[in-house]
Wavefront OBJ file of the C-alpha trace (Angstrom):
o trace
v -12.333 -10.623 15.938
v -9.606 -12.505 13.950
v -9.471 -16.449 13.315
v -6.619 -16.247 15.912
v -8.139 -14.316 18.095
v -11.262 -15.444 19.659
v -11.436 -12.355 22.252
v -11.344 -11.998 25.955
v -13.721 -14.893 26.522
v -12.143 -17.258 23.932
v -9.722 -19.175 26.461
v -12.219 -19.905 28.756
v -14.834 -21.143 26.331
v -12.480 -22.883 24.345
v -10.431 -24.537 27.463
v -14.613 -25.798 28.108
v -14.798 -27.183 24.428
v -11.390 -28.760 24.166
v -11.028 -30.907 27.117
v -11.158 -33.709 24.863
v -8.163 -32.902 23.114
v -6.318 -32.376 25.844
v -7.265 -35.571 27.785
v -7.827 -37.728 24.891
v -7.565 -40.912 26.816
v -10.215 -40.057 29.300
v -12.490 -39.203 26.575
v -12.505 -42.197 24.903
v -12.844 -44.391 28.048
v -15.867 -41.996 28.840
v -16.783 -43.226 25.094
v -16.687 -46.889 25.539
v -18.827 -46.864 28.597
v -21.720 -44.747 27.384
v -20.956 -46.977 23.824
v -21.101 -50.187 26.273
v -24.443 -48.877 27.844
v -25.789 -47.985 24.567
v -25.201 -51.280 23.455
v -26.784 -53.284 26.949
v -29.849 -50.728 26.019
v -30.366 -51.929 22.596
v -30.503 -55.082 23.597
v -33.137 -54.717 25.981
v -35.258 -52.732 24.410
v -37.281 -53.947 22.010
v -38.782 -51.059 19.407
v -40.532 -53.032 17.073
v -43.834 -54.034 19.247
v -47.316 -53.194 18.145
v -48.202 -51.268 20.815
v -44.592 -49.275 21.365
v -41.512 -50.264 22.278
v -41.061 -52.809 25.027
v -38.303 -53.923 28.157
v -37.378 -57.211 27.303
v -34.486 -58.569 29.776
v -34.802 -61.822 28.410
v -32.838 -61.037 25.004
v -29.902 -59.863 27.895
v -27.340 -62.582 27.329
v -23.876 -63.325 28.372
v -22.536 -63.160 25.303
v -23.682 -59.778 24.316
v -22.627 -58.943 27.269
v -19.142 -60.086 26.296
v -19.172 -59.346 23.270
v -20.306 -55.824 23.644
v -17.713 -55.518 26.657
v -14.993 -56.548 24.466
v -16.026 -54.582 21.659
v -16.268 -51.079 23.382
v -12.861 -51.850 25.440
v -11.309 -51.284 22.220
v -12.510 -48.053 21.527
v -10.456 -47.018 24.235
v -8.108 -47.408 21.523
v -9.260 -45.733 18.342
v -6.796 -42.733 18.145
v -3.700 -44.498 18.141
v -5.095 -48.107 16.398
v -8.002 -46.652 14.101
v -7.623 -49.558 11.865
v -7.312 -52.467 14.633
v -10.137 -51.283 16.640
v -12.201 -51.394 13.083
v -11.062 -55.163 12.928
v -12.028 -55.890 16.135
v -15.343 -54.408 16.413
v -16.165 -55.690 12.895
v -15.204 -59.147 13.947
v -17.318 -59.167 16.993
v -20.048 -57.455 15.642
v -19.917 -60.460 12.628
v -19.181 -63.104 16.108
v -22.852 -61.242 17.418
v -24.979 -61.871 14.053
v -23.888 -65.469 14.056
v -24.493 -66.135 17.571
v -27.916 -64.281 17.648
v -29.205 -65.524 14.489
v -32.461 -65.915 15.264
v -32.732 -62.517 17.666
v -33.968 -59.371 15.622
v -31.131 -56.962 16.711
v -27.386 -56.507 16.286
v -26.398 -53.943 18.679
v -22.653 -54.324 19.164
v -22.843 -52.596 15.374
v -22.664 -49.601 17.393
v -19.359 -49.974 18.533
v -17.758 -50.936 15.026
v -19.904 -47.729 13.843
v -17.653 -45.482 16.504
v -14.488 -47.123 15.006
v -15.252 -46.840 11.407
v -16.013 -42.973 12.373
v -13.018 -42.555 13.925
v -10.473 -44.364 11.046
v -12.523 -42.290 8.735
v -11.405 -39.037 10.692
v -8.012 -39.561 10.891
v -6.720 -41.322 7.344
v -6.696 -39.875 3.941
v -9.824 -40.125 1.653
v -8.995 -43.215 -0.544
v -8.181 -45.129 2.245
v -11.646 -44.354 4.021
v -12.978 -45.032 0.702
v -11.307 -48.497 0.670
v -11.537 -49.130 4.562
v -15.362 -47.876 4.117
v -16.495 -49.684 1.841
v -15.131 -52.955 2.437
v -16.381 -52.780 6.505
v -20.204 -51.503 5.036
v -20.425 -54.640 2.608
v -18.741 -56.920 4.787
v -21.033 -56.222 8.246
v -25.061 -55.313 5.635
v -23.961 -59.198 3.956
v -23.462 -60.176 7.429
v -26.309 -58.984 8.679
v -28.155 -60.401 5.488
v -27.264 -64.258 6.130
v -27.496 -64.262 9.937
v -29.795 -61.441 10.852
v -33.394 -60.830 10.959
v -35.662 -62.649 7.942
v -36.217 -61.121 5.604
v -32.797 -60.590 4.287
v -33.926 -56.927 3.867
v -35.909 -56.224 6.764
v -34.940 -52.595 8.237
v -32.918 -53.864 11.319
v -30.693 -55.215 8.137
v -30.780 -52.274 6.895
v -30.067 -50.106 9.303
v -26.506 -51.373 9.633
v -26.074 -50.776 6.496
v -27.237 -47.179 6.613
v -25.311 -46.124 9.929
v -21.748 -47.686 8.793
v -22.525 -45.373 5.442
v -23.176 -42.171 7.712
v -20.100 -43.306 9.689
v -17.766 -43.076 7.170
v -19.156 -40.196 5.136
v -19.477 -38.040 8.873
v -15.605 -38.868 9.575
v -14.396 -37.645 5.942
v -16.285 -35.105 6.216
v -15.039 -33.921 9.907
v -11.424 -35.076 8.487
v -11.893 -31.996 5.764
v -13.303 -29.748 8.103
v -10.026 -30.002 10.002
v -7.899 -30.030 7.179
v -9.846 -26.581 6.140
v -9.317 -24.878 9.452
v -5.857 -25.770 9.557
v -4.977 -24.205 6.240
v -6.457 -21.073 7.201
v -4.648 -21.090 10.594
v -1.049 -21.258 8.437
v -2.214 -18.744 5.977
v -3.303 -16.615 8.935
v 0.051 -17.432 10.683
v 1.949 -17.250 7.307
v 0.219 -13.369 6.370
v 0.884 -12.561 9.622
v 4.986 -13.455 9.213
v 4.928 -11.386 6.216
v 3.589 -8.222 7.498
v 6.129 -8.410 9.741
v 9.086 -9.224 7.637
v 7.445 -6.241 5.106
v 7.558 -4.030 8.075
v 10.753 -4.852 8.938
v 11.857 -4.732 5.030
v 10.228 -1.230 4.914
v 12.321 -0.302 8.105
v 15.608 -1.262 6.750
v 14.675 0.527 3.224
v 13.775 3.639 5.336
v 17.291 3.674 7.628
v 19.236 3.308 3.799
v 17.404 6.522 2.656
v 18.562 8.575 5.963
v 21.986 7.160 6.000
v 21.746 8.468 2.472
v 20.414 11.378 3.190
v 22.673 12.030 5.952
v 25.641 11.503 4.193
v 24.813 13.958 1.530
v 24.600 16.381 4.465
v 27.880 15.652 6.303
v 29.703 14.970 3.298
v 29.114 18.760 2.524
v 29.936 19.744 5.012
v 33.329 17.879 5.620
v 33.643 18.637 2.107
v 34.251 22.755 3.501
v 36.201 21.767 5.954
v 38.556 20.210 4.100
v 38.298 23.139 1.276
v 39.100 25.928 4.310
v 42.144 23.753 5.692
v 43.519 23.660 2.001
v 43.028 27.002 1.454
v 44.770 28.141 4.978
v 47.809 25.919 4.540
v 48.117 28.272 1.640
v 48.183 31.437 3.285
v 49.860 30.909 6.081
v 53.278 30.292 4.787
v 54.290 32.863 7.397
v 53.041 31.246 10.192
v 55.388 28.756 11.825
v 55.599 25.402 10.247
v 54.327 23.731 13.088
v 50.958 25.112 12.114
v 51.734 24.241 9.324
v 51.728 20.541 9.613
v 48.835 21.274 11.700
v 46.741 21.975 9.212
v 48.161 19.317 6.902
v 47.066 16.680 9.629
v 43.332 18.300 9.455
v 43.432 18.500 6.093
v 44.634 14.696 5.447
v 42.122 13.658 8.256
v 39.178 15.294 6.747
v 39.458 13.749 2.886
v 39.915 10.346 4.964
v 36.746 11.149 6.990
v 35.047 12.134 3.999
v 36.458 9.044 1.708
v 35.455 6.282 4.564
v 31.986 8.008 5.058
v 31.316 7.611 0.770
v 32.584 3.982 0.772
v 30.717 2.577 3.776
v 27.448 4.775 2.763
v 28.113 3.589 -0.812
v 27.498 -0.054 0.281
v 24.263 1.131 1.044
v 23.302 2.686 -2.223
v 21.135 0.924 -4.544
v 22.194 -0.358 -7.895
v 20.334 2.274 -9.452
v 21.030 5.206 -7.691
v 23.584 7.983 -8.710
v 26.923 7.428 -7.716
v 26.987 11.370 -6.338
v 24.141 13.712 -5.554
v 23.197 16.266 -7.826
v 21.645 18.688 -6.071
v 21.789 19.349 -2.234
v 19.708 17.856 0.345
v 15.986 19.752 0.270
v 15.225 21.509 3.279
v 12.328 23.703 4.657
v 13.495 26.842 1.988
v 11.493 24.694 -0.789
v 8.287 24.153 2.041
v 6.857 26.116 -0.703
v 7.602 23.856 -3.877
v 6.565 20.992 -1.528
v 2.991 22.183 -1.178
v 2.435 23.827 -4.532
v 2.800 20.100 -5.481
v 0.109 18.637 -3.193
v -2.310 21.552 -4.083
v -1.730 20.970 -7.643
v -2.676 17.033 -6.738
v -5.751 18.398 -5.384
v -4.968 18.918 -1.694
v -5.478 22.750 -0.015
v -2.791 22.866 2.182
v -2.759 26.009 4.542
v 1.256 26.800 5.767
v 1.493 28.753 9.089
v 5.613 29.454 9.176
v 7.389 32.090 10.359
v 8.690 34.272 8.081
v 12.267 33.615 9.235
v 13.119 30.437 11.076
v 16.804 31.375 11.024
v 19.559 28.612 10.519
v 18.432 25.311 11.125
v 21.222 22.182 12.020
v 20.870 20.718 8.202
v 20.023 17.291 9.869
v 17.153 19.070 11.981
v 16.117 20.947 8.083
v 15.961 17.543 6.191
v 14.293 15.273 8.865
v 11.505 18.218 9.167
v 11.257 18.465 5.472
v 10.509 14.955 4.912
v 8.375 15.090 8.121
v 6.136 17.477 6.434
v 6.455 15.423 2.888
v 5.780 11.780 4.376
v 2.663 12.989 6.480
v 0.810 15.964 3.384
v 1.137 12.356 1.251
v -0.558 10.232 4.229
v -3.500 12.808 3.730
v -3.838 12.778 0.301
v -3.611 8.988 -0.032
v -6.057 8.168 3.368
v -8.362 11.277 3.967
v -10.413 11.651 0.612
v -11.011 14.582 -1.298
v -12.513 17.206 0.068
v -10.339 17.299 3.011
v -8.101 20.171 4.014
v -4.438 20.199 5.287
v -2.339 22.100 7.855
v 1.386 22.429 8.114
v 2.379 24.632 11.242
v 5.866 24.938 11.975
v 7.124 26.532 15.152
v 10.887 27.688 16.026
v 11.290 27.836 19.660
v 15.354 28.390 21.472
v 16.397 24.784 21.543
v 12.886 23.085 19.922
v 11.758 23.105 16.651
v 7.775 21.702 16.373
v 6.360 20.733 12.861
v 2.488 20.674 13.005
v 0.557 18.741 10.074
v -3.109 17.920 10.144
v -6.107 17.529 8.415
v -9.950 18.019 9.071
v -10.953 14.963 8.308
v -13.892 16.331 5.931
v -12.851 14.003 3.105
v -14.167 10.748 4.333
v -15.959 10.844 7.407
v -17.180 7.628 9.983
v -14.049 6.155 8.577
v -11.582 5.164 11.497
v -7.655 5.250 10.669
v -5.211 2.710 12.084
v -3.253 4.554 14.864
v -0.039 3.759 13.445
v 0.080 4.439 10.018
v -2.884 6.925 9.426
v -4.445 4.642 7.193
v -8.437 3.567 6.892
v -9.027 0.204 10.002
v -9.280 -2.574 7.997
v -7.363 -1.732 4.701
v -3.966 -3.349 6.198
v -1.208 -1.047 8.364
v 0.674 1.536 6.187
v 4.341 2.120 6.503
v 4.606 5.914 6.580
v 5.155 6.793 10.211
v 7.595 3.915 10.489
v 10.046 6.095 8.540
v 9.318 9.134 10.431
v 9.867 7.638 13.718
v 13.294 6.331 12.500
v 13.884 9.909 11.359
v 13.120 11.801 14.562
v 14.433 9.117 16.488
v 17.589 9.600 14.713
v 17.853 13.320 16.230
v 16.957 12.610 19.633
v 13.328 14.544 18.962
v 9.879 13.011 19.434
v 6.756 12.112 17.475
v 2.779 11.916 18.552
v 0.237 11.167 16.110
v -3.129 10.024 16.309
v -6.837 11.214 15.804
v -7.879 14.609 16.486
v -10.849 15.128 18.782
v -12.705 17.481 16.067
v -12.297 14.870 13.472
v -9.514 14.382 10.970
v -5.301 13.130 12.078
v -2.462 15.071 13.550
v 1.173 14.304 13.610
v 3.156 16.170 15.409
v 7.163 16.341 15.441
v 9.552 17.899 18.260
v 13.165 18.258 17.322
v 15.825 19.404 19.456
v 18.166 21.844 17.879
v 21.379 21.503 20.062
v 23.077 18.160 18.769
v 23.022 15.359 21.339
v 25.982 15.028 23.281
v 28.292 11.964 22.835
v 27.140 9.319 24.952
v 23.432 10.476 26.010
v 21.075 7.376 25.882
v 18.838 7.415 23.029
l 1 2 3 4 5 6 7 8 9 10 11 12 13 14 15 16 17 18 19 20 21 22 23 24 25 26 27 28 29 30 31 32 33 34 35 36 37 38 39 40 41 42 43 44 45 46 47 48 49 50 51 52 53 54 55 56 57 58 59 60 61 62 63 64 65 66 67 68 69 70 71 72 73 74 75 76 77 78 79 80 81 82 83 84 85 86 87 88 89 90 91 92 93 94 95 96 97 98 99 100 101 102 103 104 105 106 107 108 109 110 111 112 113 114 115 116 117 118 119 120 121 122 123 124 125 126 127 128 129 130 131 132 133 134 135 136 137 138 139 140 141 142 143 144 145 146 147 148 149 150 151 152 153 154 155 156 157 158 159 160 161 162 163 164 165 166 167 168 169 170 171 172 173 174 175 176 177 178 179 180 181 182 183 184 185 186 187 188 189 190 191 192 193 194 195 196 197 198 199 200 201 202 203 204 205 206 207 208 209 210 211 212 213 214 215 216 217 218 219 220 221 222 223 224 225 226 227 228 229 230 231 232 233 234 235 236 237 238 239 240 241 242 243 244 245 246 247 248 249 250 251 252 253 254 255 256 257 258 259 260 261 262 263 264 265 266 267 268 269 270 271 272 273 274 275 276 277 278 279 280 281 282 283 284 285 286 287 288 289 290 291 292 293 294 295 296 297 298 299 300 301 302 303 304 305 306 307 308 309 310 311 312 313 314 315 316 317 318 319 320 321 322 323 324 325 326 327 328 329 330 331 332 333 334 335 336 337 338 339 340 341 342 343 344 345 346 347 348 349 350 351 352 353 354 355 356 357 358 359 360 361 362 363 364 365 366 367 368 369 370 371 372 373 374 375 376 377 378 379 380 381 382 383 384 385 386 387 388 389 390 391 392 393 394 395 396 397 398 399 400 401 402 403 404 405 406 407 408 409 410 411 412 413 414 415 416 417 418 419 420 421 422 423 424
């Protein structure tokens, strides 16, 4: 379960968690009255008696009753005036130790405890390290001249400790944000680039096959426009209409052939050759293709027909690389020991290429369903350029996990062209 993603129960429990962010007002108006009653408590309740603490009304006056109404009010505004609300509860809480001078407690402290919590939270850390200490010295020598005797008795004390804890708690919840923030963007921002990488990889993939494909027309406009050149040769006894016939096909095939090189040319990298030179591979060199892999390490087992007749060269490259892309998924993801099949299968108007492996190289280890690669160890880009290959022919790809262990990807490719116009 991802940072992002706190599961199927995450909305609920966190819609339970965050109501306070999401009716901040109410929150803090909740906070000023259980601050206010807080407050009324401490003043009541007197915890320093021999025999246990004590309910003593009679230290109830009006003005800590004003005072302490006046001070929590304000909290209702400590979000949007951190550093106001600090004045004013420090000022009343200073207004309280002069009035009460000879009473033992201070307890509208409390409230400019909340505030100096809450500028602490939401500032930078010099500035709660300014704000800080200036509000704990200014409310302990306070509480020092006009509290309790002796200057350091505990109740003097105390405020001196819980304005301390107040500031160091809000820093401290002001960096815990901060950290869980960052992480969110870097999340958010690793997340962006797998996709733009995916998308990069895409758009390097559709450059190879436009590549590729135009090695594989060009060829064959190339004959086309050999043949016409050649006929307009020999049939000087035909009429000339025919003539001029073949002149137009002629003309229109090195100007087919001449747009096709420029506008795949703009596609070519700056160091690739200008021309190819040697033609497109093709099932013929299956062979050559998995000497290599066994060489690397990888038994590869090949159950092909002894003739598969003459493939459409689009149909012969896409299932060569097919075969290429996926034998190099296996080596890279399975882990030696494990063993690979390539089956290929010629039907009338389908041609099916097979590869899997056993999955005895690395076993308990689950693969991503999209790329073949180990969960865990970030999505590979392999089958992205298949799919944009078989796509390309109208033909279909499955792959996945095989139920007696080990992956499978397996190709379907039509072998009548699509006609002009047919959805994709």
């Amino acid at each position: 379960m991802s940072l992002l993603d706190p599961g199927p129960d995450g909305p609920r429990a966190a819609g339970r968690f965050q109501w306070h962010r999401r009716h901040p007002l109410a929150f803090d108006a909740a906070l000023a009255v259980a601050a206010f009653a807080c407050v009324l408590c401490g003043a009541v309740v007197d915890p320093h008696r021999v025999h246990g603490p004590k309910f003593a009304p009679e230290h109830l006056t009006a003005t800590t009753v004003v005072l302490a109404a006046l001070a929590c009010t304000a909290l209702v505004f400590r979000r949007r005036l951190p550093r106001t609300v600090l004045a004013v509860t420090g000022a009343l809480t200073i207004v309280e130790l002069v009035a009460r001078a000879s009473e033992v407690r201070a307890p509208v402290a409390a409230a400019a405890v909340i505030a100096l919590y809450s500028l602490a939270a939401r500032t930078d850390r010099p500035t709660t390290w300014r704000i800080g200490a200036l509000t704990v010295v200014v409310l302990t020598a306070s509480a020092m001249l006009y509290g309790p005797r002796p200057w350091y008795a505990q109740q003097n004390i105390a405020i001196f400790a819980w304005t301390g804890m107040a500031a160091a708690a809000g820093d401290a919840v002001r960096s815990r944000r901060a950290y869980v923030d960052a992480i969110r963007e870097r999340a958010e921002r690793a997340e962006r680039t797998r996709e733009e990488e995916a998308r990069r990889r895409v758009a390097e993939e559709r450059m190879r096959i436009a590549r590729d494909l135009h090695d594989v027309v060009a060829h064959h406009i190339a004959l086309v426009n050999v043949q016409a050149g050649v006929a307009s040769h020999v049939m000087d006894s035909r009429p000339d209409q025919a003539k001029e016939a073949l002149a137009h096909v002629r003309e229109a095939s090195r100007s087919a052939l001449d747009e096709l090189s420029a506008t795949v040319g703009l596609l070519r990298q700056s160091d690739d050759p200008t021309a190819p030179t040697e033609p497109a591979p093709g099932l013929g060199l299956l062979d050559q293709l998995t000497d290599g892999f066994v060489r690397a390490g990888l038994p590869v087992d090949l159950d092909v027909p002894d003739e598969l007749g003459q493939l459409p060269a689009s149909v012969d490259l896409t299932a060569y690389r097919v075969v290429q892309e996926a034998l190099t998924n296996v080596h890279k993801h399975a882990g030696e020991g494990a063993r690979a099949t390539v089956r290929i299968v010629r039907a009338e108007t389908v041609l099916t290429v097979t590869v899997l492996d056993d999955g005895a190289g690395r076993a308990g280890v689950p693969r991503q369903k999209d790329g073949g690669r180990p969960a865990g160890r970030g999505g590979g880009h392999g089958l992205i350029g298949m799919r944009e290959r078989v796509s390309a022919l109208r033909g279909t790809i499955a792959t996945g996990p095989r139920a007696a262990g080990g992956f499978q990807v397996r190709v379907t490719l039509p072998l009548q062209p699509a006609r002009t116009g047919e959805p994709s």
